[in-house]
C-alpha positions in Angstrom: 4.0 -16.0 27.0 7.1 -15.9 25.2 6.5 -14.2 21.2 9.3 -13.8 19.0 9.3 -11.3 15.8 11.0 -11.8 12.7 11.1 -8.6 11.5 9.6 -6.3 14.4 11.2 -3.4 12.7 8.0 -2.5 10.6 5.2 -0.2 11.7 2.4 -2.3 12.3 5.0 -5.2 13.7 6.8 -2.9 16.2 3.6 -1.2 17.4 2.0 -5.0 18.0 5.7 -5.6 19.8 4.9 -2.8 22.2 1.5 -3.5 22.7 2.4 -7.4 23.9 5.0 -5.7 25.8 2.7 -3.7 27.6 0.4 -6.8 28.3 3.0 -8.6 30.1 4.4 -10.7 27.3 8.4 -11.8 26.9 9.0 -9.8 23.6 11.7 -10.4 21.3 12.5 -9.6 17.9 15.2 -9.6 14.6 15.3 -7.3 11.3 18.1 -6.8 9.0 17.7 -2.5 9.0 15.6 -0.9 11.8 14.6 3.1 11.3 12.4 5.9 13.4 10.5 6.4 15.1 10.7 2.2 15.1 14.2 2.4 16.6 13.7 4.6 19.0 9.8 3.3 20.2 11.1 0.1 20.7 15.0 1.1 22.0 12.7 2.8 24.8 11.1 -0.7 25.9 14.9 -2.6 25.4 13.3 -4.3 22.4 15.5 -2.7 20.2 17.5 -6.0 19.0 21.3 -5.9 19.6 22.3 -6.5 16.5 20.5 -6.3 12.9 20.2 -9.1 10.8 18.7 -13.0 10.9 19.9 -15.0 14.3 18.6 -18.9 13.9 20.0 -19.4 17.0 17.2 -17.0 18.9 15.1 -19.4 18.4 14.5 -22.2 20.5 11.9 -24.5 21.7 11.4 -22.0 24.7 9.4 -19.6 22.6 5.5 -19.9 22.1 5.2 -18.5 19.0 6.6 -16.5 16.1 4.9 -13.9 14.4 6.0 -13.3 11.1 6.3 -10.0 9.2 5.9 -9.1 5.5 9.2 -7.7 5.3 11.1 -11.4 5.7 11.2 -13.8 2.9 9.9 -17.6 2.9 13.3 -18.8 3.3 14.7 -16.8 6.3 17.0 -18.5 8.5 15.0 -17.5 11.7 12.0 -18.8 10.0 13.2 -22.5 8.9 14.4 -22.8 12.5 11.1 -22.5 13.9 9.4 -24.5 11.3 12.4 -27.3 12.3 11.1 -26.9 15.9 7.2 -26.8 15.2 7.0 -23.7 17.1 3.4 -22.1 16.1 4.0 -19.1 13.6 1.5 -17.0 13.1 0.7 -13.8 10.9 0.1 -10.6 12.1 -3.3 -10.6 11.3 -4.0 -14.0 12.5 -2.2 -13.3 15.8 -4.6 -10.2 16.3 -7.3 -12.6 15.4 -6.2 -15.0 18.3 -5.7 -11.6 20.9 -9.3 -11.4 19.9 -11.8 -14.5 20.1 -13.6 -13.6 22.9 -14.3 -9.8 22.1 -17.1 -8.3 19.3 -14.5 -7.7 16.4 -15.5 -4.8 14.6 -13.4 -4.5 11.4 -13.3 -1.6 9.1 -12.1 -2.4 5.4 -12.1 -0.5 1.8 -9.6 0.6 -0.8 -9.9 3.9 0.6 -10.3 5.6 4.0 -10.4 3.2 6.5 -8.0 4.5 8.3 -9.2 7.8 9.2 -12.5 6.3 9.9 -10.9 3.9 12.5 -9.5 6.8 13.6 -12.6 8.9 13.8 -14.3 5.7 16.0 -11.5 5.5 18.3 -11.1 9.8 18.9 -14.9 9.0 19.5 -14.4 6.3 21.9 -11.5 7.9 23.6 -13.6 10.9 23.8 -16.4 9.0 25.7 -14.3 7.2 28.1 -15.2 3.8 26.4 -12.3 1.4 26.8 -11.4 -0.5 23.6 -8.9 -2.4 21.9 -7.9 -1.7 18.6 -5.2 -1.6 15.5 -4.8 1.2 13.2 -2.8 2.3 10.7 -1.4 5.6 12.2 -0.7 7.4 15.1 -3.0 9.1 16.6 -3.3 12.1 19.1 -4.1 10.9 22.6 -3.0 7.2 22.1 0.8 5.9 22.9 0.8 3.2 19.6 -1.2 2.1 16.8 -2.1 -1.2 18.5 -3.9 -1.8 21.9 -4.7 -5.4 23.7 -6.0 -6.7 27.0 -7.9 -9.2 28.5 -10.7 -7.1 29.7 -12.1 -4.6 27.2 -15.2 -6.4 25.2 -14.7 -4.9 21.5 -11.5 -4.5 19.2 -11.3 -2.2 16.0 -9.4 -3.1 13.7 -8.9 -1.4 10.6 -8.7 -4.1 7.8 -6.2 -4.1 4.8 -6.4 -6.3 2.3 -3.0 -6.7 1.3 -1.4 -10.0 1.8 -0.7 -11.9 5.8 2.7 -12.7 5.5 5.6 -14.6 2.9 4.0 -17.8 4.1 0.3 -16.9 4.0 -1.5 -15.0 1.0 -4.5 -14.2 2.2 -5.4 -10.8 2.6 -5.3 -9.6 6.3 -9.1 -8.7 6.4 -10.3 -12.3 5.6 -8.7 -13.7 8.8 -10.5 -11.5 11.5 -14.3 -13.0 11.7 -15.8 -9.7 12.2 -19.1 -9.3 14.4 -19.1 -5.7 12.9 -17.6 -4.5 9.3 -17.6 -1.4 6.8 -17.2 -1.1 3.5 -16.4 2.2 2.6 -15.2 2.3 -1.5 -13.0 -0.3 -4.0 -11.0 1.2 -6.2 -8.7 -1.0 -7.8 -5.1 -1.3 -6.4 -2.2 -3.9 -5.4 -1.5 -4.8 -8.8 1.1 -6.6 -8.3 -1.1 -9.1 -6.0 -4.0 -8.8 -8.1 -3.7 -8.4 -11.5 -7.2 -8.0 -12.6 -10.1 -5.4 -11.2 -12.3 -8.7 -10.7 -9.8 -10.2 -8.8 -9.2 -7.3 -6.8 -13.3 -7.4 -6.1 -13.4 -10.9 -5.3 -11.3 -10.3 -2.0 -14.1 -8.0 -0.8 -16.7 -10.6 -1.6 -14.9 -13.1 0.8 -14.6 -10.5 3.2 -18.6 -10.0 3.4 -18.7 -13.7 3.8 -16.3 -14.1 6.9 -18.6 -11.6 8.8 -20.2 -14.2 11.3 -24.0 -14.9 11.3 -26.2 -12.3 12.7 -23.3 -9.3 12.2 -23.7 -6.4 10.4 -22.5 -4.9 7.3 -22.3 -1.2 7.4 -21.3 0.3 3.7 -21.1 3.0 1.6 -24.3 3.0 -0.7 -22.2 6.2 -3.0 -20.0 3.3 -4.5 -21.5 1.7 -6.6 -19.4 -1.3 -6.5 -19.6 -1.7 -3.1 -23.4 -1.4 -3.5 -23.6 -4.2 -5.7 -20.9 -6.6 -3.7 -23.0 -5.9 0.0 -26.4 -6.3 -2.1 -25.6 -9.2 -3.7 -24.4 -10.8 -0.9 -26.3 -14.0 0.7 -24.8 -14.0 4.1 -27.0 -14.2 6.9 -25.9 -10.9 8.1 -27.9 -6.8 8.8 -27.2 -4.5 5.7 -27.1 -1.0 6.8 -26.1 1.7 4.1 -24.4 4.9 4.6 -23.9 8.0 2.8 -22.6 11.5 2.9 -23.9 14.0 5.5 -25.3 17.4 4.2 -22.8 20.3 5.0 -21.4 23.4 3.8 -18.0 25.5 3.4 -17.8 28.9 4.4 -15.1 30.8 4.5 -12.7 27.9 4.9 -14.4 25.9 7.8 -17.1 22.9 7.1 -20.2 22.8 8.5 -21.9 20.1 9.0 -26.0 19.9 9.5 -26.7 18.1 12.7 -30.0 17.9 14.4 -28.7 20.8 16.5 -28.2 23.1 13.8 -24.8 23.4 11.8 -21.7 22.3 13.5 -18.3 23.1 12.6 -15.8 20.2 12.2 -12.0 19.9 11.5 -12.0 17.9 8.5 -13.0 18.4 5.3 -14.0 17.3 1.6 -16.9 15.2 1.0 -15.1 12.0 0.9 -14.1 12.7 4.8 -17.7 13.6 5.5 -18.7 10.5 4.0 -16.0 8.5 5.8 -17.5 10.5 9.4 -21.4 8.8 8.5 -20.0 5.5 8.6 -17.8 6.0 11.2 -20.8 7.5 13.0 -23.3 4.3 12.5 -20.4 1.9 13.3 -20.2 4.0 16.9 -23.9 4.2 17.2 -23.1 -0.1 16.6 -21.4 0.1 19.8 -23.3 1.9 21.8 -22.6 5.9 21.3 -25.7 7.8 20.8 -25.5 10.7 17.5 -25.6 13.3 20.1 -22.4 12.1 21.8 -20.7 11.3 18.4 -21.3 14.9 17.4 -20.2 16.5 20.5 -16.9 13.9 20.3 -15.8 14.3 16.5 -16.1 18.3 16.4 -12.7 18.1 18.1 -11.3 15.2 16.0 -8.2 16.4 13.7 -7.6 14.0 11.5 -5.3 10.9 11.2 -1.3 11.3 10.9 -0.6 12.0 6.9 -4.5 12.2 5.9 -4.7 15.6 5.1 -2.5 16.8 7.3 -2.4 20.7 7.6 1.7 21.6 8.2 2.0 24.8 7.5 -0.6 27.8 7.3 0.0 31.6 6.3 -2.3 34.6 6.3 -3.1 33.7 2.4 -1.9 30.4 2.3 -2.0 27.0 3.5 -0.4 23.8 3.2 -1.2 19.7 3.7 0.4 16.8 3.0 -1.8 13.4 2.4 -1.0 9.6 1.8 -3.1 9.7 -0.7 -1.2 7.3 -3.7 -4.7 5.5 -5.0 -6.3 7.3 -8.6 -9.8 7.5 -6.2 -8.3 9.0 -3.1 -5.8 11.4 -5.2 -9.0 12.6 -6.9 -11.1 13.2 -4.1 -8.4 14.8 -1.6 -7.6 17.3 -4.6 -11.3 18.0 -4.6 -11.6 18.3 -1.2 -8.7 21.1 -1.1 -9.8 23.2 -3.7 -13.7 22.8 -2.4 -12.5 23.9 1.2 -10.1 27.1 -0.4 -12.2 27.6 -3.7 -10.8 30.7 -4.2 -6.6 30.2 -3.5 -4.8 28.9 -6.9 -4.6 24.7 -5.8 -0.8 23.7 -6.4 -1.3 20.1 -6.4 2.2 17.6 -5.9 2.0 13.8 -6.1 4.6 11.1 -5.8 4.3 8.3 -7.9 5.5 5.7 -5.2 3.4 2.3 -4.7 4.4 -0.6 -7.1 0.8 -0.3 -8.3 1.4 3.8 -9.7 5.0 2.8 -11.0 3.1 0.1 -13.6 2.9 1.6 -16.7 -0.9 -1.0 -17.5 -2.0 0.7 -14.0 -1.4 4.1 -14.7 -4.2 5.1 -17.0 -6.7 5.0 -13.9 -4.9 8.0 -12.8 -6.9 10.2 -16.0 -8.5 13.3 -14.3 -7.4 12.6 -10.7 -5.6 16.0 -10.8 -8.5 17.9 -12.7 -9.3 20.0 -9.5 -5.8 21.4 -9.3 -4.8 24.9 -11.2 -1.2 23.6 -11.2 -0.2 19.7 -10.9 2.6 18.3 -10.4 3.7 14.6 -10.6 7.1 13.5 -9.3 8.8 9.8 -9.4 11.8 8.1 -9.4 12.9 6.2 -12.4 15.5 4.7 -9.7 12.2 3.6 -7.8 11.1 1.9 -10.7 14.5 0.0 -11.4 14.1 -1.2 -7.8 10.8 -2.7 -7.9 11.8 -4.3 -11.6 8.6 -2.6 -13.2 9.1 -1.9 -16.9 10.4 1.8 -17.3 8.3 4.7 -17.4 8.7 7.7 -19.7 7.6 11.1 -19.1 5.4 10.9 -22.0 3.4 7.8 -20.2 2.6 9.8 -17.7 1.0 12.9 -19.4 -1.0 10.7 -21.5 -2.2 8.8 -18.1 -3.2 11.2 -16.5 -4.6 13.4 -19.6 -3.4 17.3 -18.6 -1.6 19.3 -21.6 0.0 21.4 -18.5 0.8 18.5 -16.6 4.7 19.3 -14.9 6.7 16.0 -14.2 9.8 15.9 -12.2 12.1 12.9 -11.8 14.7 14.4 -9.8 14.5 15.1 -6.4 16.7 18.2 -6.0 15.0 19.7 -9.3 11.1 19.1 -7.7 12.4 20.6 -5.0 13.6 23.6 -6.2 10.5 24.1 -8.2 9.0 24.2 -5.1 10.6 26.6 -3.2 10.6 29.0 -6.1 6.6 29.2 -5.7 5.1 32.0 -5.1 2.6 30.7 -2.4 0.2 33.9 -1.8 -2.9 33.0 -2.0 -2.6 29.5 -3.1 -3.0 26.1 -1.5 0.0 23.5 -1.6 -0.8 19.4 -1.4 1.8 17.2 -1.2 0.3 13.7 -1.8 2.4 10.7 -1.6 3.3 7.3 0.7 7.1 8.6 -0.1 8.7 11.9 0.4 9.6 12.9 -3.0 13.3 11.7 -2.4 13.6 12.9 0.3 11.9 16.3 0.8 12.1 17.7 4.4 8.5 18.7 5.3 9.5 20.7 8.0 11.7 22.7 5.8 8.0 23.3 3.8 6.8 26.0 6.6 9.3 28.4 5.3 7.9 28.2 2.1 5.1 30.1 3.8 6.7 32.8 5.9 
């Protein structure tokens, strides 16, 4: 089969590149700007284009279909060629959805977490020798790329965003996959700029419970209350099964969690990652992995790239970074961090960097999500904002959003970041939350922070 990418420089479109590669398919692809670890993954399989920019001429009646990325617009060149030509275009998610017809489609959605939980039910899987095929939204230790297809393995995980298919099609991802098997695991408000209102933003959930075919299951997170009432008010014909957080306990530093084998000391931490293992544990138990097994396999599960990442760690101090951008999952990963080191002084950075933070109507739900932190720190870019043509932002917006008299804003880069490595880190914990990197902080460089 002969696929064609218009724009195959993006994370999830270059990883879905490699994985057709890998399958046997004739890959080829354009972009207009290409950057690592894209460049390089896909310069390593010659599917690195030879030029950047948009080449009508690539395509041709030859090609069986185009997948299209979000990063082209509805009137690329390559685009109108192969509408011309009546070649089949599909989305990423709808082509995943095609990979997938034949296979129990287990798909893992909420505003918050479903990446590390896919994560946690692939570790588990690759743990167990189970064979699976799957999508994810990082890179994870053991696997080669974020997406895996074949012909043979009977279920796919798929971690389901609701952000929108493509320029062509504005349906969120996670209502084109049909799952046999789905999550819920929170809604918290977010994509502004696709969904304007907080019942809007609710509504796409509600269709999601009602593409789950007849006679799946639902599994969901029973502590959120929203998604309580969505699942429970749903009429589909499908098995309800809640979830919530496992008992457990920090000492000194290290979570334990109670199993039926006593208390068992995990990797990750905060109660929002322990609620995220539960449902990754009943979606595994879905597909055939026993609680024994899933115990024995998580234990050595590390956590997804950026979610709560540890990179760097003293005798007296320690430091993470996290992709936490939402008001809920800000809150909760500061939690979590001071909870796990209640006695270090929390020094607590986040980038304002999604359209949906840089909105100055959006910005109040970030009141108290840096509560937990002794010092907090936002940063963003007014540039950032000029960029995305949002309204502009004043310092004083964002003290008043996010209610903290001590609050410390930075706007330039070179400023935050000599804040930073003035710190005095003993005894402290440093979190660097953001889907950015502060203007371009070197996290490496952060180790010498602490000795």
């Amino acid at each position: 089969m002969r696929v064609h990418f218009i724009a195959i420089g993006g994370s999830a479109m270059h990883n879905l590149a490699l994985a057709l590669h890998h399958k046997g398919y004739h890959v080829t692809g354009s972009d207009d700007a290409i950057f690592d670890p894209s460049k390089s993954r896909l310069a390593a399989k010659d599917l690195l284009p030879e030029a950047y920019g948009w080449f009508p001429e690539k395509i041709s009646e030859e090609l069986d279909a185009i997948i299209l990325g979000m990063h082209a617009k509805a009137d690329n060149p390559e685009l109108l060629k192969a509408e011309e030509l009546g070649i089949k275009i599909y989305s990423y998610p709808e082509f995943l959805f095609e990979q997938s017809k034949n296979k129990t489609r287990v798909v893992i959605g909420g505003s918050h977490g479903k990446t590390t939980i896919t994560s946690m039910i692939l570790h588990v899987m690759h743990y167990m020798e189970k064979e699976v095929d799957y999508m994810v939204g990082a890179q994870l230790e053991g696997f080669d790329t974020m997406v895996h297809l074949t012909e043979d393995n009977d279920f796919i995980v798929l971690e389901g965003d609701e952000y929108l298919s493509s320029p062509i099609d504005r349906r969120p991802k996670f209502h084109l996959y049909q799952p046999n098997i789905a999550l819920l695991s929170g809604i918290a408000w977010d994509h502004i700029n696709v969904f304007p209102t907080f019942e809007n933003y609710v509504e796409q959930f509600e269709i999601f419970l009602n593409q789950i075919t007849n006679g799946g299951a639902i599994i969901y997170n029973q502590e959120d209350p929203e998604v309580k009432r969505v699942v429970e008010a749903s009429t589909s014909l499908i098995k309800k099964y809640p979830y919530a957080t496992p008992a457990y306990e920090v000492e000194d530093g290290e979570t334990l969690l109670e199993t039926n084998e006593g208390p068992m000391p995990i990797e990750v931490f905060g109660k929002h990652n322990l609620n995220n293992l539960e449902g990754a544990r009943w979606i595994c138990q879905l597909m055939g992995v026993d609680a024994d097994d899933f115990y024995e396999a998580i234990a050595t599960f590390k956590g997804a790239s950026k979610r709560l990442e540890k990179i760097a760690e003293g005798a007296s101090t320690v430091a993470y970074k996290d992709f936490a951008h939402s008001p809920s999952k800000v809150q909760a990963t500061t939690e979590a961090v001071k909870n796990q080191y209640p006695d270090r002084t929390l020094l607590a950075c986040l980038e304002l960097h999604t359209y949906s933070s840089l909105n100055p109507e959006f910005l109040s739900e970030y009141q108290g999500a840096l509560d937990a932190a002794d010092t907090a720190v936002v940063f963003y870019s007014p540039h950032a904002v000029e960029i995305k043509k949002l309204e502009p932002i004043s310092e004083e917006q964002i003290a008043k959003a996010f209610n903290r008299d001590d609050l410390i804003i930075y706007t330039d880069p070179a400023a935050f970041k000599e804040y930073l490595f003035k710190q005095n880190l003993e005894n402290t914990s440093l979190l660097l939350m953001s889907s950015g990197n502060y203007g371009g902080l070197d996290f490496g460089e952060v180790k010498q922070l602490l000795g």
